[in-house]
Residue, then its C-alpha position, 0 to 999 in steps of 0.5 A: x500253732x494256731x491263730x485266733x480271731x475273737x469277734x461278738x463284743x459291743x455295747x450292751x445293757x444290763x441284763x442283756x446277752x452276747x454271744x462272743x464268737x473265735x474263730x481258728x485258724x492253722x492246725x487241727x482244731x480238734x487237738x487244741x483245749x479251748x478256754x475263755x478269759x477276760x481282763x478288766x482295766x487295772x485288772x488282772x487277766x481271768x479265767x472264765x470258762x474252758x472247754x475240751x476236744x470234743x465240747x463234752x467236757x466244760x468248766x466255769x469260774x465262778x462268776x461263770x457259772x450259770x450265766x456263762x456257756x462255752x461250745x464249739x463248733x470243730x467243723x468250722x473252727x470256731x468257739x463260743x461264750x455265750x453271756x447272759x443276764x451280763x452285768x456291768x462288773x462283766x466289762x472287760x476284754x475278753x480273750x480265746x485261748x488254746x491249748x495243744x495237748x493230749x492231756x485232761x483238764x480243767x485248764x483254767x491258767x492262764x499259763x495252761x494255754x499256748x496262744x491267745x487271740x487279741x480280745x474283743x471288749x465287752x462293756x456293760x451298760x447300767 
């Protein structure tokens, strides 16, 4: 198992970046699917970017793409979003997530991923 700690969200205006950071924690980090979700309020959780063992392999929803970059860092158990040109319909809860598996994605479930971290909350300014 592994335990997940999301940091990075604050208050940012439109057109602004962030960089969300989520940091790992218990078994080896390397065998563990890594994925990206957020959730509006009244919304449902979404997924948004997910990356696999060695970070050579990324997938983005669509409102990801292009603005949305997900990477990892397996020596110091952490994974990124890095968001850019963020919009205030970005506002949301954004989650880490990880998946044990020795499998293939794309992972882009929410009921693809084993543990969750506890959000960090991005909100967009107009």
């Amino acid at each position: 198992q592994v335990h997940l700690v999301e940091s990075g969200g604050r208050l940012v205006r439109a057109g602004g970046s962030l960089r969300l950071s989520c940091a790992a924690s218990g078994d080896t980090f390397s065998n563990y699917y890594m994925g990206w979700f957020r959730q509006a309020p009244g919304k449902a959780r979404e997924f948004a970017a997910q990356i696999n063992w060695g970070g050579s392999y990324e997938y983005y929803a669509d409102f990801a793409k292009g603005r949305f970059f997900i990477t990892r860092d397996n020596a110091k158990k952490t994974v990124y979003l890095q968001l850019d040109a963020l919009q205030p319909e970005d506002t949301a809860v954004y989650y880490c997530a990880a998946k044990q598996t020795f499998g293939r994605g794309p992972y882009n479930y929410i009921s693809d991923y084993n543990y969750w971290g506890q959000g960090t909350q991005v909100t967009v300014s107009s």
